[in-house]
Steps between C-alpha positions, in 0.01 A plus 500: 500500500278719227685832657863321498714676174587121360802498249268412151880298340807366632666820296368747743836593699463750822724461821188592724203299352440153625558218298678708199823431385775679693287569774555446873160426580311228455118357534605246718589748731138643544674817505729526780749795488790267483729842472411576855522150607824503415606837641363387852713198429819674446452753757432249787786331399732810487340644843566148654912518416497845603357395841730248520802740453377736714501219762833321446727787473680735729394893524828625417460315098112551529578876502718502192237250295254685325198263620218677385661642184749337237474170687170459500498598138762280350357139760120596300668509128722197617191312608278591215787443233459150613164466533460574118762299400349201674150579358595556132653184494228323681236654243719411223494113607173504520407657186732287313352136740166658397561540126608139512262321597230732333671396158533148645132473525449637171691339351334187646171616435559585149598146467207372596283712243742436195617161490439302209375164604338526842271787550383694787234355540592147494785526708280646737256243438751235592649674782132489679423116381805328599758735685854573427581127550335346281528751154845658520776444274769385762578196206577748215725676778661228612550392127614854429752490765666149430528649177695789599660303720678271199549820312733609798658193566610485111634835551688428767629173347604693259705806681656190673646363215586832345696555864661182470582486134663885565705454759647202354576660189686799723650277728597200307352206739556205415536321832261443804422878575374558176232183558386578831426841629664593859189547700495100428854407507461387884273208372719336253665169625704451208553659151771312271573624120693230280537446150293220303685200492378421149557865354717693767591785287120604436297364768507560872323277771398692782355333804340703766336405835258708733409420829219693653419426887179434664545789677509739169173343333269663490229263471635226761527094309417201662584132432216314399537263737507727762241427800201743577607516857866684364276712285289619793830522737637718208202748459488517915940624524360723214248694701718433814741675294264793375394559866818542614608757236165676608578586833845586406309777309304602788842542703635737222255682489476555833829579543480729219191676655664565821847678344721173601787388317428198281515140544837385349504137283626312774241630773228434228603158417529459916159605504385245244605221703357619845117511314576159371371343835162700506403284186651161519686255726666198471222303727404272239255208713317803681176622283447765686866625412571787323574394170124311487357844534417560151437187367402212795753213605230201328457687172866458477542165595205368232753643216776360643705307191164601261718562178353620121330205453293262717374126490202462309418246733525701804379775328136685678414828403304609808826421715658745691812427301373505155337833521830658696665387216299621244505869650851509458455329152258759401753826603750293246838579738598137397566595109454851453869601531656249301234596266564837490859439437383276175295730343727797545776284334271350183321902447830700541623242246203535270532915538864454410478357193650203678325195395553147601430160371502262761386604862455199769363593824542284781235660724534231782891529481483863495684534159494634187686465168497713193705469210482693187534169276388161602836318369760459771779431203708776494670376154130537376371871697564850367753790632241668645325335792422487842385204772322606876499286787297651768473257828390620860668273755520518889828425774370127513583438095782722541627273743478177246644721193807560756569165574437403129766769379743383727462143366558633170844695575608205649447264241595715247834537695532084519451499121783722423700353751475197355586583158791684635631187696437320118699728313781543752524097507539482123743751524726331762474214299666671170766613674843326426754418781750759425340726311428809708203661332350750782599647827430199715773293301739754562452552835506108591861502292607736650366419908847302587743791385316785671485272851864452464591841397261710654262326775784370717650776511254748639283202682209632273227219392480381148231630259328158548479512862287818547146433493334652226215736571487669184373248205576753291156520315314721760636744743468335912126508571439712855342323765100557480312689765141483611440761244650276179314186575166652547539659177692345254676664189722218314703735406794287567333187378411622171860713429685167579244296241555735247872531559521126490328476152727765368780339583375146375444657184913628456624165638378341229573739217863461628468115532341375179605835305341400128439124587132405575555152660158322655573624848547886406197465322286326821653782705417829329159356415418484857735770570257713252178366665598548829586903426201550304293370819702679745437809337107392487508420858712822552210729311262389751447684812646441852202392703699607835476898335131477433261604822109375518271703256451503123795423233488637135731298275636641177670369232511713213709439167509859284701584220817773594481775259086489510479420890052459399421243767738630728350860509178406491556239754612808757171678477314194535728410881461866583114501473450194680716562792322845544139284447601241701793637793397774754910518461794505789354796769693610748318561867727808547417644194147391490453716853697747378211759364401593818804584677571861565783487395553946498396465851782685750487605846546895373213567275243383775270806535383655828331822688548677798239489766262789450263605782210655387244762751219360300474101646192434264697584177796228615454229310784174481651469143606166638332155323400302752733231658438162332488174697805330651642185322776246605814649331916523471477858615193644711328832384622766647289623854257804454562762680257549828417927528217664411334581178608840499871468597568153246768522305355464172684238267428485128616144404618541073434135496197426712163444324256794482189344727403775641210602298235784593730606739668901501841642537627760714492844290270559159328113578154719379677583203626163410222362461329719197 
């Protein structure tokens, strides 16, 4: 090395010497003319197309091709424009990779030298004592993180309410769209906005109900009283489930690999249910069945009824039972969702500027209350506040709440029935004998005259003789279908309740006028207690709309002109359902990223069969055929000739697998 002329600096610039800058040479070549190398590359290249020219084409166009002149001339410049193209940009990555992670390391070493509390040496002292695992700093990182993590969740809670607060301003929203954003409006079960009844001009009630299914959770809640045997079923469908989807993968991808149209949503969802059978069955006595082949048949059957809790008396901590039990105890499935759900609530709350008073959770019921302020008067609360009712309930207490409700309508409908009956009794009564005072008295005066005048003339029956259909408080109910009773509205229940107490309310305006006798009194006082329950009962929500899962109950009182609790309110639903919800997919849309959706029948790409003199140079573009699968539509047959006379078939959307191998033409040059 004493007779090699070494660059002395990093200045020294010379296109020639090794290692300087500029140059084309370098040490690490141990001087190899890389000029020649590269000539002899170019000109085997350009001799081999020349070759091939000569071969493939007649003598009549060989004689007016200048092979060994201009041709040859312009195919070497071609080849060697390309070459350097290729290489400048390949040095050029790797001087700018290389200056990278030299500065990296610098930079890291530097670090080392010059910080301020832990020196070199100790570092390295604590590096060789206890390891990476035992000194590191992964605490202050972590700490570091969660606190960039608040800083960003601020901000965002922030922009949010900026975005909210803006296009309310712009748009004026003062209704449900302007509380709920539309990604979430599919959740909402009901949404009502009605004035105060103690100050209706300033104050608006607004009552707003989510329901969010099991399906959309996404951490999955449990009962309490659930048994460990349906928590074990329920983590078995899941990786059922997950096993399934899995080899519907492998089938796409296959597909995929070998060029063939995709699987549509109906042929995927058929192919679902015929893997359903290669990892469960319905033979439940049998333990060497199918479904026992995860977990075995007598590990189910000693958790069979085992709920939360278990007798102290039969209580043994080396049983079987206990210690199944206290696995699944241990992973927390039981509790964690509901959990989640809780403390998502109580800290978007807290972030909000939200805060409550009086919180009551009912862990074993699977419910939660917050309220703002622990008073339940309403004569004694603020404009501004706000009450939650968050309760997780399954198709089992939806069944009870059902029956419930439709005690309620019914005895809400007796009640005003019988007041009805009450007043129209008291209002025969005060009628005088001939005194016609409404349309009934006139028609019963007048029921001889139009018989005798009318009636027996045309053979027509009298007005009394039709049968009424039409009581003239409701339009004629349709008959119900399957469809009504399975899921019923009340629509028609609750229009001819409140119709009835409307009209309760005029007939006695008109009957007492400005006298207040005892019985007018009795009336509207029940009149006025039996509307302001209705209306109560009529708040609540319909149990037959609700589906199992987790419902988020709102009641919110906010001032109209300042709207504080109601904005606020928004930001708080929105964060939760996007903490909470994995929100309404779609299958179609979820398998919707990989369709090719551009492909077309007319852009598919293909050569001509080429035979080449030279057998050894022939080498199949093709990637090799993948292995059959059970499908819609079969792969399409390769084709049986030889290797030299294949029709050669370049796939746009097949997988490039065929690595190492060469391509017809220039393969030698590919690959620098």
């Amino acid at each position: 090395m004493g007779t090699i002329d070494l660059p002395k600096s990093p200045n020294v610039f010379h296109p020639e010497k090794p290692s300087a800058v500029g140059s084309r040479n370098s040490l690490a070549q141990e001087y190899r003319d890389q000029q020649a190398e590269v000539n002899l590359l170019l000109e085997e290249e350009t001799n081999k197309v020349i070759r091939h020219l000569t071969a493939k084409l007649p003598k009549n166009v060989l004689e007016r091709l200048d092979v060994m002149g201009g041709l040859k001339e312009k195919l070497y410049n071609y080849f060697n424009q390309n070459y350097q193209n290729m290489f400048n940009r390949y040095m050029v990555t790797s001087e700018d990779e290389m200056v990278k992670k030299v500065r990296n390391f610098i930079d890291k070493e530097e670090t080392k030298v010059l910080t301020r509390y832990t020196p070199k040496e100790i570092a390295d002292l604590l590096d060789a004592v206890g390891g990476a695992d035992k000194f590191n700093t992964g605490e202050v990182e972590k700490s570091v993180v969660n606190m960039y993590g608040h800083l960003q969740g601020h901000i965002q809670r922030g922009v949010n309410e900026l975005e909210t607060h803006t296009n309310s301003i712009l748009r004026q929203k003062t209704d449900t769209g302007a509380f709920v954003r539309g990604e979430n409006a599919y959740s909402i079960v009901k949404c009502a906005f009605k004035d105060n009844l103690l100050r209706p001009k300033t104050v608006t009630d607004v009552k707003l109900s989510v329901n969010i299914l099991d399906s959309e959770l996404i951490s999955p809640i449990f009962h309490y009283q659930v048994t460990v045997e349906y928590l074990v079923k329920d983590l078995l469908a899941k990786h059922i489930i997950d096993s399934i989807d899995k080899i519907v993968e492998q089938v796409k991808d296959e597909r995929i690999d070998q060029g063939v149209e995709e699987l549509s949503d109906g042929e995927i969802i058929f192919t679902k249910l015929n893997n359903v059978e290669q990892f469960t069955d319905d033979n439940v006595d049998e333990a060497k069945s199918k479904r026992y082949s995860i977990i075995a048949k007598t590990l189910m059957e000693r958790v069979s009824e085992l709920r939360a809790e278990i007798d102290p008396e039969t209580f043994d901590a080396l049983n079987v039972r206990e210690n199944i039990k206290k696995i699944i105890d241990m992973e927390n499935i039981r509790n964690r969702g509901f959990n989640t759900a809780i403390n998502s609530i109580t800290s978007i709350l807290d972030t909000s500027k939200m805060g409550y008073q009086y919180i009551e959770n009912l862990k074993n019921g699977r419910e939660v209350i917050i309220r703002e302020y622990e008073d339940t008067d309403v004569a004694h609360l603020p404009d501004e506040r706000y009450a939650i009712k968050l309760r997780y309930f399954d198709n089992a207490q939806l069944i009870e709440d059902r029956k419930a409700y439709d005690v309620q309508i019914k005895s809400f409908e007796t009640e005003v029935q019988h007041l009805w009956d009450i007043l129209e009794v008291i209002y025969q009564d005060g009628k005088g004998l001939f005194k016609i005072r409404d349309f009934d008295d006139l028609s019963r005066k007048s029921k001889n005259r139009i018989r005798k005048l009318i009636k027996d003339k045309t053979g027509e029956p009298l007005y009394e003789d039709i049968a009424k259909v039409w009581d003239e408080i409701s339009f004629v109910k349709p008959a119900e279908t399957e469809v009504e009773k399975s899921n019923r509205t009340y629509l028609y229940e609750k229009d001819r309740i409140r119709t009835r107490i409307i009209r309760m309310r005029d007939r006695m305006k008109r009957m007492y006028d400005f006298l207040y006798p005892i019985e007018r009194r009795v009336m509207e006082e029940r009149l006025t207690w039996l509307e302001k329950e209705y209306f109560r009962f009529d708040y609540t929500i319909n149990p037959y709309h609700l589906q199992p899962g987790l419902l988020l109950d709102i009641d919110i009182t906010s001032i109209k002109r300042k709207k504080y609790t109601l904005d606020a309110m928004g930001n708080v639903l929105n964060e939760f359902l996007h903490g909470v919800s994995k929100g309404f997919q779609d299958a179609a849309f979820a398998s919707f990223s990989r369709r090719r959706s551009t492909v077309r029948e007319d852009i598919n790409q293909s050569f001509a069969s080429v035979v080449e003199e030279d057998e050894t140079a022939v080498v199949a573009s093709a990637a090799p055929r993948p292995k059959a699968i059970t499908a819609p539509k079969p792969a399409p047959k390769a084709a049986s000739k030889p290797a030299a006379k294949k029709k050669g078939v370049v796939d746009s959307r097949a997988k490039a697998k065929a690595k190492g191998k060469k391509s017809r033409g220039g393969s030698q040059l590919s690959e620098i």
